[in-house]
C-alpha positions, 0 to 999 in steps of 0.5 A: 486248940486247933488252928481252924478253931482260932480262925472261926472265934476270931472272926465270931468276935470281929463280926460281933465287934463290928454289929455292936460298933455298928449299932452303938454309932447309930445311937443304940448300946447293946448292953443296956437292957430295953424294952420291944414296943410297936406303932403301926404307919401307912407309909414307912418311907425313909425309916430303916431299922436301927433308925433312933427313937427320941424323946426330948431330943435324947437317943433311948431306943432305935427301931428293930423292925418291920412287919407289914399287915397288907390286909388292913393297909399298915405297917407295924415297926417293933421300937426298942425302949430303954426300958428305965424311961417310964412310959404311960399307956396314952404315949405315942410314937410319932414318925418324923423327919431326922435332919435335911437329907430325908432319914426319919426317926421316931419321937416319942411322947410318954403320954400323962397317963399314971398306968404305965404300958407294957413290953409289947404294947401297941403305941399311939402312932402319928404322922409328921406332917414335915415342912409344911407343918413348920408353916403353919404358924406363919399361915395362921399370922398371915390369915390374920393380917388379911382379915386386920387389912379387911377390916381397915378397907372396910372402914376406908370404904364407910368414909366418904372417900369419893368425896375427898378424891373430888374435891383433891381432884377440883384442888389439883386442877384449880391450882394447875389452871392458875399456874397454866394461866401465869405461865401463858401471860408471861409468855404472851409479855415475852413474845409482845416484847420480842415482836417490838424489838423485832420492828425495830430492828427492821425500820432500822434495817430497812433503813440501812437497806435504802442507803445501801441501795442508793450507793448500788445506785450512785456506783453504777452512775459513775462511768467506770469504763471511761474512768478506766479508759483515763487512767490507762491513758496517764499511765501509758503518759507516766511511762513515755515519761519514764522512758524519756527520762532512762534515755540520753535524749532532753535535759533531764535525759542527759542530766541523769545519765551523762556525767559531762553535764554534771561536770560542768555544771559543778565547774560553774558552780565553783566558778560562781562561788570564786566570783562572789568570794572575789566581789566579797574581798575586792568590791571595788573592782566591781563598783569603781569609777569608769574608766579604771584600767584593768591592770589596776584589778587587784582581785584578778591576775593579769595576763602575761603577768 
């Protein structure tokens, strides 16, 4: 066996090695025998071969195909069936979204018909009509609650609904009439009160403010120069005073600056005090008869003695 010939058979297995590894990550198996159906779209976008085809949410076949019929507008896609799964000849095949990210897929429903179809029958073809479709539910509930909403504002309108608003109305006004008028009596007693006080308190000042007037008055009597005037006068008087004392000149002068004069005022003062001490011990040299020679003093020396 040539080395040419080792070469070209391993690469004939690795291609179909990686065709089958290809197909059956895509949901098909190469070995399980199936069964070539078709449908007919307008529009394929989205859909490529090898695309699966589900039923009941299971992977049993995957599209093969694409021809295009460009005189009547469609494509026919060829779909290959397990060809165990049983299907009738009113099945369809219905192309819808596979997932979030916009591939497609084709479900397919088998249809209630006992005659079974055959290989290369053409099947029913529908179109999903996507994520509008899933709103469908939700625009029939709300279509119903309109008309539920209609039917209550008919009814609201049967009622005498006019009626009821006047009369809250008449309510709501009679109610803020009464407070409104509670509300200005009080204030009007408040302010009678407040204007009371306030005459009051100005009889009162104005009293004050007569009395105040009258001192003004009885101060700007007063001679206040002259006053002044006298009492410059007394000081200048006070100070001669003062002055006259500070110096040696008078009594007072002299008594509160030269000591010869305290002196001899404390010599009389001693003096005075012998003299009542002697009348006190020896009263007969004071109260005796006349005529008492003075040697006979007891209380006094005498001189040259």
């Amino acid at each position: 066996m040539s080395k040419e010939f080792k070469i070209g058979l391993i690469t004939i297995i690795a291609g179909a090695l990686l065709y089958y590894g290809f197909n059956f990550l895509r949901g098909s198996d190469l070995f399980s025998p199936s069964n070539r159906y078709y449908a007919a779209y307008t529009n394929v976008s989205g859909l490529n071969v090898s695309n699966p085809v589900y039923f009941n949410g299971l992977p049993v076949g995957r599209v093969s195909g694409f021809d295009l019929v460009q005189n009547k507008g469609y494509i026919v896609v060829s779909i290959d069936i397990d060809e165990n799964l049983v299907i009738g000849k009113d099945a369809s095949a219905t192309l819808a979204n596979d997932g979030l990210f916009g591939g497609k897929a084709i479900v397919l429903n088998v249809g209630e018909s006992a005659e079974r179809a055959q290989p290369g029958d053409t099947l029913g073809s529908e179109m999903d009509g996507g994520m509008l479709s899933q709103f469908e539910p939700v625009a029939d509930n709300l279509n119903t609650t309109l008309a539920k909403l209609n039917d209550v504002l008919d009814e609201l309108r049967a009622t005498d609904i006019s009626g009821t608003v006047d009369t809250l109305k008449y309510a709501i006004g009679s109610i803020t009439y009464k407070v409104n008028k509670l509300e200005v009596e009080k204030v009007l007693n408040t302010t009678d009160s407040l204007m009371i006080s306030i005459r009051d308190r100005s009889e009162q000042l104005k009293g004050l403010i007569s009395s105040s007037k009258m001192l003004m008055d009885s101060l700007n009597e007063v001679p206040v120069a002259a006053t002044l005037e006298k009492v410059n006068e007394s000081l200048d008087h006070v100070n001669q005073l003062l002055l006259a004392v500070q110096s040696d000149e008078g009594t007072m002068g002299k008594l509160l600056n030269n000591d010869s004069v305290y002196n001899n005022l404390n010599k009389l003062l001693v003096d005075m005090d012998e003299l009542i001490i002697h009348f006190n011990n020896y009263p007969k040299d004071f109260l005796g008869p006349l005529g008492r020679k003075n040697k006979k003093l007891k209380g006094i020396p005498q001189e040259g003695k």
